[in-house]
Every structure is written in C-alpha cells, then in structure tokens.
C-alpha positions as CSV (number, residue, x, y, z in Angstrom):
1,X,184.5,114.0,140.1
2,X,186.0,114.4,143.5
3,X,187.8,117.8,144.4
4,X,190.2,117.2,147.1
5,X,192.4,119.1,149.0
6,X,194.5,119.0,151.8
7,X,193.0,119.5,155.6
8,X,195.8,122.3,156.3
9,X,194.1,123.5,152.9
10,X,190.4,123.3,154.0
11,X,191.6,124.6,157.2
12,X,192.3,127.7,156.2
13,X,189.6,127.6,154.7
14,X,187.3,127.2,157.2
15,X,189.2,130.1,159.5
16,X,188.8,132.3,156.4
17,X,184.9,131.6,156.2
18,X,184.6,132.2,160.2
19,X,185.6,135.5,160.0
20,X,183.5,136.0,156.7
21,X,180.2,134.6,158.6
22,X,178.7,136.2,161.8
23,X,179.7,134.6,164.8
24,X,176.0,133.9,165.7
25,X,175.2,132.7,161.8
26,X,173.5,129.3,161.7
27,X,175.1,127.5,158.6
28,X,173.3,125.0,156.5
29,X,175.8,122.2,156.1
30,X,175.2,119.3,153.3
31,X,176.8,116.0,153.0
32,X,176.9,113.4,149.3
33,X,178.7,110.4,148.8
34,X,179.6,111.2,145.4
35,X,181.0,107.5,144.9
36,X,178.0,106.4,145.5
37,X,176.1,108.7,143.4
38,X,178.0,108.2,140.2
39,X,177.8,104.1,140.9
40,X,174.1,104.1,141.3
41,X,173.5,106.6,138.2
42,X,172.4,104.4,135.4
43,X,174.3,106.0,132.8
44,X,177.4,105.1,134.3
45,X,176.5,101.6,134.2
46,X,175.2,101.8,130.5
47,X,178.4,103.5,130.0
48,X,180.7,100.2,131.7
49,X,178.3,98.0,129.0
50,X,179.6,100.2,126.1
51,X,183.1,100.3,127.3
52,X,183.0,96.4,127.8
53,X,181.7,95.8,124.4
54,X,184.5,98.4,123.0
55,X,187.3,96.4,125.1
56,X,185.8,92.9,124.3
57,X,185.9,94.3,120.1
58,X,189.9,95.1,120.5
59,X,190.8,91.7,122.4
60,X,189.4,89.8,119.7
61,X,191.2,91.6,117.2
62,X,194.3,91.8,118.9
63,X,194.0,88.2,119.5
64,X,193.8,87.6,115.9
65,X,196.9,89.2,115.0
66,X,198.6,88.0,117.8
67,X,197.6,84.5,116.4
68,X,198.8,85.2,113.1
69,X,202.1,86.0,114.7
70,X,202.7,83.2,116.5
71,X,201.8,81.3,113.2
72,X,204.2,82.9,111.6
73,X,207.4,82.2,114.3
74,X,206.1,78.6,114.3
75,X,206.8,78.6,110.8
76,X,210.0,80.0,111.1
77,X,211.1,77.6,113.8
78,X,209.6,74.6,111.3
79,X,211.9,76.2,108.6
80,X,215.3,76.3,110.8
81,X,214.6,72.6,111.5
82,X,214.2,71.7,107.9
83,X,216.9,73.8,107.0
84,X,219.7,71.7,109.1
85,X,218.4,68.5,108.0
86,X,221.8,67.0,106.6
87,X,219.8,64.7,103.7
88,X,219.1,68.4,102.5
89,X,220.7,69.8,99.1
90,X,222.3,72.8,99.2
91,X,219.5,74.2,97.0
92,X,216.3,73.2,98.8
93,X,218.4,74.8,102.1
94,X,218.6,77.8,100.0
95,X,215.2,78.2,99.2
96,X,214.2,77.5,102.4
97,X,216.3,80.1,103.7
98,X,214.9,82.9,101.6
99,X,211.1,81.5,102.4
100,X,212.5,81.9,106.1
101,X,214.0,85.1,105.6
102,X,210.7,86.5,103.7
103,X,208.5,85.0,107.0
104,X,211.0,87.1,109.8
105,X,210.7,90.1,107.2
106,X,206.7,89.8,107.4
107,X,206.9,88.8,111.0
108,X,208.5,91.7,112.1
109,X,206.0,94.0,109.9
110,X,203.3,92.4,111.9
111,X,205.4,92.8,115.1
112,X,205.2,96.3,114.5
113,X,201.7,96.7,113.3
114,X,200.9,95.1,116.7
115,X,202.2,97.6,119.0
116,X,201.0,100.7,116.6
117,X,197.8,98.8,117.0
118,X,197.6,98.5,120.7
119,X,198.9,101.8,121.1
120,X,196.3,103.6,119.0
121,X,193.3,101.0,120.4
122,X,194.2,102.0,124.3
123,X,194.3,105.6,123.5
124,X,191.2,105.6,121.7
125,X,189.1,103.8,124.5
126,X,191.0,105.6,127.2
127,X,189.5,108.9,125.5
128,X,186.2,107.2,125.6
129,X,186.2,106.4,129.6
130,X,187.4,109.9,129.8
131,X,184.6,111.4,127.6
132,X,182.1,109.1,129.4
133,X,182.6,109.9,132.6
134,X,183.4,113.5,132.2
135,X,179.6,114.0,130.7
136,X,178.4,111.8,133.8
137,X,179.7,114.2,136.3
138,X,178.9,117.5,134.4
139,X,175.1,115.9,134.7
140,X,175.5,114.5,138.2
141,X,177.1,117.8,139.3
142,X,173.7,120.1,137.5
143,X,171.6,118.1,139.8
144,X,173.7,118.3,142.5
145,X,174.1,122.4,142.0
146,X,170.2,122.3,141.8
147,X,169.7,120.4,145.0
148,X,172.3,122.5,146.6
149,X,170.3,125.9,145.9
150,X,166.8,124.2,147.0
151,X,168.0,123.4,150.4
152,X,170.3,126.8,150.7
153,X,173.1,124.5,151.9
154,X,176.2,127.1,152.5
155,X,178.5,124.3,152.4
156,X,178.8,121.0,150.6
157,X,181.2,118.1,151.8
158,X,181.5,114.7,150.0
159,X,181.5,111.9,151.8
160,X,183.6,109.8,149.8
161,X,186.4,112.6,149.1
162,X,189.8,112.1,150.2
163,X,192.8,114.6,151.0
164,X,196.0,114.9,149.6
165,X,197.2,113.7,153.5
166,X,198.0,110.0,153.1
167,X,194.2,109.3,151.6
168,X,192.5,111.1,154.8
169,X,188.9,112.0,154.0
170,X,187.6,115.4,153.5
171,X,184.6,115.0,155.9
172,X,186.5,113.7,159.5
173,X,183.4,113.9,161.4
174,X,179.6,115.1,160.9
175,X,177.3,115.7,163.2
176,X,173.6,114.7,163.0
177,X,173.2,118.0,162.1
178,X,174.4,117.9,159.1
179,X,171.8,116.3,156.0
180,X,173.0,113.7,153.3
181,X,171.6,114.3,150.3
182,X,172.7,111.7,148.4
183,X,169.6,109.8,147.9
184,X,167.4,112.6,146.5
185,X,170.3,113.5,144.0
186,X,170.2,109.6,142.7
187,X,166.2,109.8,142.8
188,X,166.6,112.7,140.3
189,X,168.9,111.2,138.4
190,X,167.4,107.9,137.4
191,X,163.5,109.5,137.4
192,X,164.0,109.3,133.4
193,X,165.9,105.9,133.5
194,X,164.0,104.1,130.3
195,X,162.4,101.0,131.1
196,X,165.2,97.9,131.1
197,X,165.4,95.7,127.4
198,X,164.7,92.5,127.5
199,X,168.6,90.9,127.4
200,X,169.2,87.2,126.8
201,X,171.5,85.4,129.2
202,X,174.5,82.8,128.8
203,X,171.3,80.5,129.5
204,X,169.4,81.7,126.4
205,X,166.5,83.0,128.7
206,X,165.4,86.7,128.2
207,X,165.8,88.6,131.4
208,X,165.2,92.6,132.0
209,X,168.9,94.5,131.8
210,X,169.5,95.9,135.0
211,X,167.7,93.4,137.0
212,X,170.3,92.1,139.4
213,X,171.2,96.4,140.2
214,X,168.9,98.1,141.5
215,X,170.1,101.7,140.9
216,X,169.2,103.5,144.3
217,X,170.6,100.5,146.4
218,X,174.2,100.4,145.7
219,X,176.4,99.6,148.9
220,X,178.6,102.6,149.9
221,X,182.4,101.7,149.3
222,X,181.4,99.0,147.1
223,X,181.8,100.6,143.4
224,X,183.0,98.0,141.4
225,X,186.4,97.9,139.8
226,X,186.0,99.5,136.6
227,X,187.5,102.2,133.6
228,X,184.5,104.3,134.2
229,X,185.4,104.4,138.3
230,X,186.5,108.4,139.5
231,X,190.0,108.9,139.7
232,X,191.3,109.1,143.1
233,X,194.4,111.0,143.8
C-alpha cells in the first residue's frame, strides 16, 4: 500500500519538479495517513474476521493430526517397553516388533503428510491475506485518486510512509499549509458500511459486530498486529 523511496530519491525528485513548476507557482500539497486509512476501512477488518476463521479452521486440523501422531509414538514407546520385558517369548517379542515396525512405517507417513499439510495450508492463506489486502488498497487507492482530483492536490505525501533510509518517513515536516485528507477518504469509504449483525459473545449475549471499533476513530500508529497489516519495507 505504501510506496517508499529513499529521501536522496525524492530529492531529486523534488529539484526535478522545481525546475518543471514556475518559480512563482503556488502548489496544492496533500497529506494521508494511509495506515490509518486501511485500519479504519471496514473491509479490512471484515477481512482479519475471515482470515481468523481461515487460521482458527487449519489449527484445529493440524492439531488433530498432530494428536494422532503423538498417539502413534506413544504407542511405539509402549511397544519397546513390552518388547524388553524378559518374561516375554521370543514369539510375542516378534509380533510385537512387526506391530511396532508397522506403527513407525505409519508414523512416518503421517510425519510427512504433516509438513505437505502445513506447507500447502500457509501458502493457501498467505495467498488469501495477499488477495485481501491487494483488493483493499486498489479500492482505498480509487477513492483516494478521486479525492486527489477534487481538491487539485499537485502532490500527495503519506503520512505513515517510510524511506528506504533506516525507516525515515517520507513526510519529515509539513507545514500548516499543507491539508490531511485522511478523514474524508475514510468517510467515503465506510458511507456504504452495512449495518453491524447481531454477534453473540463468549457470554451468550447478542451484541452488534463492530461495536467496540468505531471505524473513523482509529488511533494513528495504533494498527493492530495482524496478516492483513501493509508490508513495511
């Protein structure tokens, strides 16, 4: 979501635009915390309730195979122990051994089907968070483009953007010249949000989804922790 660059980068830049503009040209500079934006959108947090459900859905099956393995090497162990029991006949060790030679066989099938499993589970919901959050920005990036050409900003900074220079931000300093968009972009944003469904908590009391966040009052610097967060570089 972020485009970053390095300030020797934007500085050139900037010396490049000065001799494009009129000395005496007044230009229309913009500001949007685009963290911000994408955390208050209320896709994105339908989107972190999908991708929870999809992560929740491959713990518990993992979980069950992973239970069925350590089934399976506690059986194995159980069989060992039998196995050097010295009261034992050498026939009854025999079997045992070939039960416990048939349970590392299957053990290490399932070993295997574990790891193809994981692999192919992280993949797939990696794909989602990427497919989720590219849509988000291609919508949040439409309304920002429209905003932009409605205010005939000539240039665009976002506040939350950082350089390639050791995490410097784009935007050093702004004067109070400059104007923040950000909240008319999240007003337009969220002016179709549907009304919130009635969810039932741990409690078993209905409550409206949503309730607790309030899309247009999201803290600045305080997006949450999440697979759906923008990449930073």
């Amino acid at each position: 979501m972020k485009k970053t660059f390095s300030l020797a980068a934007a500085g050139l830049f900037a010396a490049t635009f000065a001799f494009a503009v009129p000395a005496n040209a007044d230009l229309k500079v913009g500001t949007i915390d685009m963290q911000r934006v994408f955390a208050a959108y209320y896709k994105t947090r339908d989107a972190e309730e999908k991708l929870t459900d999809a992560q929740k859905a491959y713990k518990e099956e993992l979980d069950q195979r992973m239970d069925l393995y350590k089934k399976n090497l506690d059986s194995i162990n159980k069989l060992n122990e039998e196995m050097n029991r010295p009261e034992l006949s050498t026939a009854s060790k025999d079997q045992k051994g070939q039960e416990r030679d048939a349970k590392i066989a299957e053990t290490k099938g399932l070993e295997k089907e574990i790891g193809e499993f994981r692999a192919t589970r992280e993949k797939q919901l990696q794909e989602q968070v990427n497919r989720m959050r590219q849509g988000i920005i291609e919508e949040i990036m439409h309304v920002v483009n429209d905003q932009v050409k409605a205010q005939s900003f000539d240039l665009v900074f976002d506040k939350s953007g950082q350089s390639l220079n050791f995490g410097v931000p784009v935007l050093v300093y702004s004067s109070g010249n400059t104007l923040d968009f950000s909240e008319s972009v999240i007003s337009k944003l969220n002016a179709n949000r549907p009304p919130p469904s009635a969810k039932p908590d741990k409690s078993g009391n209905a409550q409206p989804s949503g309730t607790n966040t309030p899309a247009t009052t999201t803290k600045p610097g305080g997006f949450p922790p999440n697979p759906m967060a923008p990449r930073k570089p």
